[in-house]
MIVEXVEX-208136 format. One line per field, with one value per residue (C-alpha): y, z, x. Coordinates in nm, 2 decimals. Example, Ala and Ser with C-alpha at 12.3 -4.5 7.8 and 13.67 -1.06 7.14 Angstrom:
residues 2
yy [-0.45 -0.11] .
zz [0.78 0.71] .
xx [1.23 1.37] .
end
This chain:
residues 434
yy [0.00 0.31 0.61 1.00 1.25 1.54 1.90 2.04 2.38 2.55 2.70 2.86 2.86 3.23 3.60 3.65 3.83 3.62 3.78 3.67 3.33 3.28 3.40 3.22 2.86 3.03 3.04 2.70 2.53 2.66 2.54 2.20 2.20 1.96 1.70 1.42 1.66 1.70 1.35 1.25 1.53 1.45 1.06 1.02 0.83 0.90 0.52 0.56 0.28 0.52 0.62 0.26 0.25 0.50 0.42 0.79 0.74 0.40 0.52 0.77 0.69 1.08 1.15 1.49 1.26 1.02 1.09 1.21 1.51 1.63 1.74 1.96 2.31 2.19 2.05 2.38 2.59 2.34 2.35 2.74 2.84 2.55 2.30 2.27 2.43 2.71 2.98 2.86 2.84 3.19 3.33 3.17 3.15 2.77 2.73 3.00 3.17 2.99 3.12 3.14 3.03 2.73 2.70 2.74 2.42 2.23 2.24 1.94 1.79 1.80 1.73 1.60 1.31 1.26 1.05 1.02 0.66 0.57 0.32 0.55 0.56 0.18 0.11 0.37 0.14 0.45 0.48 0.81 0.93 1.03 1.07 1.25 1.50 1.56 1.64 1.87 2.02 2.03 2.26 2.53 2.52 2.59 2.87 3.01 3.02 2.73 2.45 2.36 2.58 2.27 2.10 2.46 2.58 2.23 2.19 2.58 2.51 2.19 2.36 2.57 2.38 2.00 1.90 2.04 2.16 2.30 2.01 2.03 1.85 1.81 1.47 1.46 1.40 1.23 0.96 0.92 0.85 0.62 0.42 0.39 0.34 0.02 -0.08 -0.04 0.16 0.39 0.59 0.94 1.19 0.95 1.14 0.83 0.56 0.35 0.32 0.73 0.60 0.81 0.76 0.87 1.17 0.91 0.67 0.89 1.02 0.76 0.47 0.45 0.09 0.08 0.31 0.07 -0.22 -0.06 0.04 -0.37 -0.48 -0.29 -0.35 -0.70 -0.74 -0.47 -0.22 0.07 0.33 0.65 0.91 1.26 1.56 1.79 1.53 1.30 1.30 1.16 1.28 1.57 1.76 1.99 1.71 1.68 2.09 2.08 2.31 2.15 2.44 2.34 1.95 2.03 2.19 1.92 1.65 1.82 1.83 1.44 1.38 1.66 1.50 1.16 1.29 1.43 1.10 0.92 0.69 0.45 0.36 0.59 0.36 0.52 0.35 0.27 0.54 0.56 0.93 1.01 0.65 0.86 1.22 1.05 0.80 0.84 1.25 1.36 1.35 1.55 1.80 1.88 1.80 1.58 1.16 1.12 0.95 0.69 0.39 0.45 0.17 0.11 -0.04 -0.35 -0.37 -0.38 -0.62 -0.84 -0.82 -0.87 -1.21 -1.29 -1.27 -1.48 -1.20 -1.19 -1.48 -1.51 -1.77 -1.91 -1.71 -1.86 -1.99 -1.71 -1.60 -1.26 -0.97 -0.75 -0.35 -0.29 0.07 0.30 0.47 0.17 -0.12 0.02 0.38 0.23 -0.14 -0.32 -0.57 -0.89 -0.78 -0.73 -1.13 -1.26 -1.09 -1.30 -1.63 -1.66 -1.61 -1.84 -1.58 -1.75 -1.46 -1.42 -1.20 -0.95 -0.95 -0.65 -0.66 -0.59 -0.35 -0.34 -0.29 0.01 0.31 0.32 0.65 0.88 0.95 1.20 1.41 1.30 1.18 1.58 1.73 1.73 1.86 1.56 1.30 1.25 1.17 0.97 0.75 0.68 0.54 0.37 0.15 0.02 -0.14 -0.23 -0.47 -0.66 -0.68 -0.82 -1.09 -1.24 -1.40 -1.31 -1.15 -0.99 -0.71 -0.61 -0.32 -0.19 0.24 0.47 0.67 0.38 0.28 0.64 0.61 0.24 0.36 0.69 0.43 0.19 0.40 0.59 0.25 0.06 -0.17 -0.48 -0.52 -0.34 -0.24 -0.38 -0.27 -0.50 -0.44 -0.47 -0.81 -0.88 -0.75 -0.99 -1.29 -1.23 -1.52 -1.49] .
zz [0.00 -0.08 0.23 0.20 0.41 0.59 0.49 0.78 0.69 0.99 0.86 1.18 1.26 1.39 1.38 1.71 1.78 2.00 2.29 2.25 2.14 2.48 2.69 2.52 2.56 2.95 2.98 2.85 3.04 3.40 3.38 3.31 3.66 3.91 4.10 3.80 3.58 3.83 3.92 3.54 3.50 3.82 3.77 3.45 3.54 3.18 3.15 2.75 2.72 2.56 2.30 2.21 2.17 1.93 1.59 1.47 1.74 1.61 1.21 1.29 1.58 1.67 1.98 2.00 1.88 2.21 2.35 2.70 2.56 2.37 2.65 2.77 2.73 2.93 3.19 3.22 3.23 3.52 3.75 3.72 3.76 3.97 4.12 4.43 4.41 4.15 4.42 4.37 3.98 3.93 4.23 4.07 3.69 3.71 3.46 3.22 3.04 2.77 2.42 2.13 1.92 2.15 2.11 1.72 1.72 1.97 1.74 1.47 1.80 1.90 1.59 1.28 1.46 1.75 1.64 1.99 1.96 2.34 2.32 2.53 2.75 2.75 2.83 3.06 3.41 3.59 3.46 3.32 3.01 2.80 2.54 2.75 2.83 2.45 2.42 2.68 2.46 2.16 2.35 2.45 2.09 2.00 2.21 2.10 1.71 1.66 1.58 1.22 0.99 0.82 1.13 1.31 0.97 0.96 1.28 1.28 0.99 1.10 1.43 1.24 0.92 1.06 0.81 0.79 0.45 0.15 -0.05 -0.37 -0.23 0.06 0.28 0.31 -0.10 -0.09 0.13 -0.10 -0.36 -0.18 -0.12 -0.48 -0.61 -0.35 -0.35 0.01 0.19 0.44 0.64 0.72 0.92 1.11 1.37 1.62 1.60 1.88 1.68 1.55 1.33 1.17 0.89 0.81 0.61 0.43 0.35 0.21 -0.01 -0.07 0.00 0.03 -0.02 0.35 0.45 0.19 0.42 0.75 0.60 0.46 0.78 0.99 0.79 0.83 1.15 1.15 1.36 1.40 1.34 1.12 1.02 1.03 0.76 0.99 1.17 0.95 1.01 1.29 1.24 1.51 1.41 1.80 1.91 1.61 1.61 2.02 2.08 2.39 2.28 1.87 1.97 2.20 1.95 1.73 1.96 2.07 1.69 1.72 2.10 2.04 1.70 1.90 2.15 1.91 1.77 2.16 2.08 2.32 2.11 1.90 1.64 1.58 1.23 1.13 1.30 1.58 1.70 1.63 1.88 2.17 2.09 2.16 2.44 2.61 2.62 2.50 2.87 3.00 2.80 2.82 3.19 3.18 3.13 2.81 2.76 2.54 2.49 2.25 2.05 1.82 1.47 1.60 1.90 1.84 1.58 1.83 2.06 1.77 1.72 2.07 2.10 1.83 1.54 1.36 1.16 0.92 0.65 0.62 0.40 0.25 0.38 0.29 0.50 0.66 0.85 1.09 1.16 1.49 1.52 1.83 1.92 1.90 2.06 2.29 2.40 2.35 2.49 2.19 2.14 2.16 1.91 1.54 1.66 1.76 1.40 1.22 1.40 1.38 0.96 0.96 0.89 0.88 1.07 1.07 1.43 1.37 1.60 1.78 1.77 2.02 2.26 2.15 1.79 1.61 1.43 1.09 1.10 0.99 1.31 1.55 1.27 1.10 0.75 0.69 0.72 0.36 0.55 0.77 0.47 0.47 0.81 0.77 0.55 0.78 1.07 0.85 0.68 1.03 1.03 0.62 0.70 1.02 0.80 0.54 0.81 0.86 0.52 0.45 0.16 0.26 0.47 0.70 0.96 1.15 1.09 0.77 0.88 0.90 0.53 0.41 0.61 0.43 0.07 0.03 0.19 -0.06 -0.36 -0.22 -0.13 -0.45 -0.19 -0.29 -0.07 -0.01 0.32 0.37 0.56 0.82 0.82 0.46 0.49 0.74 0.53 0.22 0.50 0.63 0.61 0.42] .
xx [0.00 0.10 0.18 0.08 0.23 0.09 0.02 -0.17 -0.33 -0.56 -0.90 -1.04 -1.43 -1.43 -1.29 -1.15 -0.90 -0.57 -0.69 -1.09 -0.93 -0.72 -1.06 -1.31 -1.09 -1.02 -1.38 -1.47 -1.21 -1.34 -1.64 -1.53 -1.24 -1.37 -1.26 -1.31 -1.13 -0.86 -0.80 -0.79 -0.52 -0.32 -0.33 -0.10 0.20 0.37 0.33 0.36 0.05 -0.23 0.09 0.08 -0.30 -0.38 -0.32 -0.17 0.11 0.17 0.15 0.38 0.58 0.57 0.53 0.30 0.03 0.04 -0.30 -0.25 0.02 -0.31 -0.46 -0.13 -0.24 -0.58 -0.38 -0.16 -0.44 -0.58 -0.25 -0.21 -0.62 -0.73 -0.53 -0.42 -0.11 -0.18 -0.14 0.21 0.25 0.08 0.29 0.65 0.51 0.61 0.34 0.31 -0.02 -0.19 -0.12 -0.33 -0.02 -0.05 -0.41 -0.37 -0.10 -0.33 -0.63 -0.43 -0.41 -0.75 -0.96 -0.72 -0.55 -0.79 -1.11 -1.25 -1.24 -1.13 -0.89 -0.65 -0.88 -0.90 -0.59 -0.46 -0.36 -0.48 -0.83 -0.81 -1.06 -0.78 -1.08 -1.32 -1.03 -0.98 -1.38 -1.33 -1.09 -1.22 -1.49 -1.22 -1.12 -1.52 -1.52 -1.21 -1.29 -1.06 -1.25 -1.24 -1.41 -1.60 -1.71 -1.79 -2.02 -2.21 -2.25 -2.44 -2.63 -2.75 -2.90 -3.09 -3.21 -3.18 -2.89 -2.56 -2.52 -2.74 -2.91 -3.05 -3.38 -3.49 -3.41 -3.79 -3.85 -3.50 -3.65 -3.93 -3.71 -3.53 -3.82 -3.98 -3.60 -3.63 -4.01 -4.00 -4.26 -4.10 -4.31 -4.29 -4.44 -4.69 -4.87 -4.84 -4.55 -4.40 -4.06 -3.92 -3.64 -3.38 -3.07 -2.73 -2.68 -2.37 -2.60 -2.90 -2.66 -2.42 -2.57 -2.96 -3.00 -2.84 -3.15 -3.42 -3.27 -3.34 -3.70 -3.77 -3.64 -3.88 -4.15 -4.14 -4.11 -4.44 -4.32 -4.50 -4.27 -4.22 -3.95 -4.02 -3.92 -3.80 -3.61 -3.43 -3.02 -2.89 -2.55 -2.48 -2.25 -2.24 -2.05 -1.80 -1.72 -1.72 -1.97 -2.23 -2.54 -2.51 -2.51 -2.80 -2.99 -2.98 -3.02 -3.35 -3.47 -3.50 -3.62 -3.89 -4.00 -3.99 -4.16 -4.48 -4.56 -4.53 -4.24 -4.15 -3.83 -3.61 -3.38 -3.06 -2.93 -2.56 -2.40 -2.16 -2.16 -2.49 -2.59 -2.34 -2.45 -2.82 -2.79 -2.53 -2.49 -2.86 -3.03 -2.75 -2.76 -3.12 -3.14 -3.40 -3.44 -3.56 -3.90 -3.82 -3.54 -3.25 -3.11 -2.87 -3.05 -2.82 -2.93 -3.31 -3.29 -3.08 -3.36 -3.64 -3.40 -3.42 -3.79 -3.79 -3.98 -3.65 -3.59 -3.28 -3.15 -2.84 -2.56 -2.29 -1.98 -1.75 -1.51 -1.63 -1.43 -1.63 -1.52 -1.64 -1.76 -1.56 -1.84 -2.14 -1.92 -1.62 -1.80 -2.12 -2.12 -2.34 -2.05 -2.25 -2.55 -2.38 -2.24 -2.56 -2.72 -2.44 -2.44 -2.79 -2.75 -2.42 -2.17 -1.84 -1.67 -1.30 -1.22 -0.94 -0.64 -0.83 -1.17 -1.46 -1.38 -1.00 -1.07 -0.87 -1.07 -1.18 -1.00 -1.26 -1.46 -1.50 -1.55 -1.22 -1.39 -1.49 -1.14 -0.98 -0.66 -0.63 -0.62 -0.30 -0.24 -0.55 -0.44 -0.13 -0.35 -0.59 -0.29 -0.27 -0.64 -0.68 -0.42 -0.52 -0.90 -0.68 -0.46 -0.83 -0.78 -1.18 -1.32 -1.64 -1.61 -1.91 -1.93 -2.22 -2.17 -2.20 -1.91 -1.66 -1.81 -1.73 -1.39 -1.30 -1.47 -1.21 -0.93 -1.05 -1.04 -0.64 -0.45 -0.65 -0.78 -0.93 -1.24 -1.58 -1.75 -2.06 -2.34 -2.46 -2.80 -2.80 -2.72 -2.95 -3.23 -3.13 -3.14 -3.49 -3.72 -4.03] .
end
């Protein structure tokens, strides 16, 4: 395979001056200083493991991209403003004011060789959430006009307009389409459902038979369930830019939607940060439990399976490699359920050296995928995982997120690879006994 190498060019989200730049990431930072912060800051031993987890550090063997040292301008600020001994480091200037030139190098750190996967966090032998201190991050750089320009912009006009960029149609009509290009009926806008699904911006655009297949697989199993126009993409682009009100906003534009038709359920499809932004941060950020289940499209078939409404044929013996996704099986904790989808269809599956919880990045989350700029390096990390896929000796290729198919498709098409991601769901939908 064939290497690239990097050419980092900084596009910043805002017009601050250095000065607003230094206060606004000030001002984010403060307001995260607590004790969980502060024990995740204090407890690195410099042990090197997280270094060893994340696939830039180990595609490049340079050291600035070792996960903990991302965080070093947050844990400077944290000594000097907040920690117990920052009486002392203001009084002697042991530890210096942030810079913006600082902030400005830290934001490559941050958001181009950072996919918020958590495998540092994984392995660290002291417990500390290397990746939740990166998020953290990330938010300074919001508030300091130093998130990337194409993740701040989409994440702003998704807020407002319920998808991130312009379209030529809306995903309402594009739905529609998808439907009578499929022959599957897909519902939309019911005024009661007990299941409020929603799809991946990737796949309505690049790859709607993923979204037909979620629609047939539904429909068989009868479930009462709709989409909504105003509340189609489940992609939240808040948590890719950093910025907690944007990913609130959008967030809200599905549980309110949900909400309106009285859905016990809400399916997230085959996507991994839209499934976090939605269960696992969602409540939070609204202050409030939310009224209905969230599952991962995975997930409730597995349990359609185990209550016995989900029956599946046999596929062929073929060998068959599966990608799990960071955010759906380490982050997330549905491990067991893409397995259970496949052994019950008789997928001959071929386990990668690190799979499960331990299984390395497509390289294209945490926003990653959008960021032309970080390509390069891209490529570098994602060398690391096209070969361990091809170690398995199997030819198909199945994974259970859009984003990861996005990531493996442009990796596919760079390194002339020789295999094509699969959607999971797609095959289950093939495999469905009439």
């Amino acid at each position: 395979m064939s290497t690239a190498t990097q050419s980092f060019t900084r596009q910043d989200a805002g017009p601050q001056s250095a000065d607003e730049r230094v206060e606004g990431a000030m001002r984010s930072f403060a307001k995260e200083f607590g004790a969980l912060v502060g024990m995740n800051i204090e407890s690195c031993i410099h042990c090197g493991m997280c270094a060893e987890a994340c696939h830039f550090y180990i595609a490049t063997e340079d050291a600035k991209y070792t996960p903990i040292l991302k965080v070093e301008p947050f844990k400077k600020i944290f000594r000097r403003e907040s920690g117990a001994f920052a009486p002392f480091f203001k009084l002697f200037n042991l530890k210096s004011k942030i810079t913006v030139e600082e902030l400005e190098e830290w934001q490559e750190l941050m958001f181009d060789s950072c996919n918020q996967c958590g495998r540092c966090s994984l392995v660290c032998p002291m417990g500390i959430e290397v990746a939740d201190l990166i998020e953290i991050g990330r938010r300074g750089m919001y508030d300091a006009g130093l998130a990337p320009k194409e993740l701040a912009d989409r994440a702003r006009y998704q807020a407002e307009h319920g998808h991130p960029e312009e379209v030529d149609k809306p995903y309402a009509e594009l739905l529609s389409e998808i439907g009578n290009a499929h022959d599957v009926e897909i519902p939309l806008d019911k005024a009661k459902a007990d299941v409020f699904v929603c799809a991946p911006r990737s796949d309505m655009i690049s790859n709607p038979s993923a979204v037909a297949a979620m629609a047939k697989v539904l429909n068989k199993l009868k479930v009462n369930y709709t989409f909504a126009s105003n509340a189609i993409v489940a992609e939240n682009y808040g948590h890719y830019a950093g910025s907690r009100e944007l990913q609130k906003t959008i967030s809200l534009r599905i549980i309110d939607a949900a909400k309106k038709v009285g859905a016990k359920t809400v399916v997230v499809p085959e996507c991994g940060h839209a499934y976090t932004a939605l269960r696992w941060q969602a409540a939070d950020l609204v202050g409030e439990a939310l009224p209905f289940k969230v599952r991962h499209v995975t997930e409730f078939l597995a349990e359609q399976l185990a209550d016995g409404k989900l029956k599946l044929n046999q596929v062929d013996d073929e060998a068959t490699a599966f990608h799990d996704p960071c955010k759906i099986v380490r982050k997330g904790g549905v491990m067991d359920a893409p397995r259970e989808l496949m052994k019950a269809m008789g997928v001959n599956l071929k386990e990668m050296a690190n799979h499960q919880g331990y299984s390395f990045c497509c390289g294209g989350g945490g926003g990653v995928n959008d960021l032309e700029r970080a390509k390069p390096l891209r490529y570098k990390a994602q060398e690391l995982k096209l070969h361990e896929i091809d170690a398995t000796g199997a030819r198909r290729f199945l994974t259970s997120c859009s984003d990861c198919r996005v990531a493996f498709e442009d990796a596919r098409e760079f390194f002339n690879w020789d295999k094509q991601p699969e959607s999971l769901v797609e095959l289950v939908a093939a495999n469905i006994k009439e």
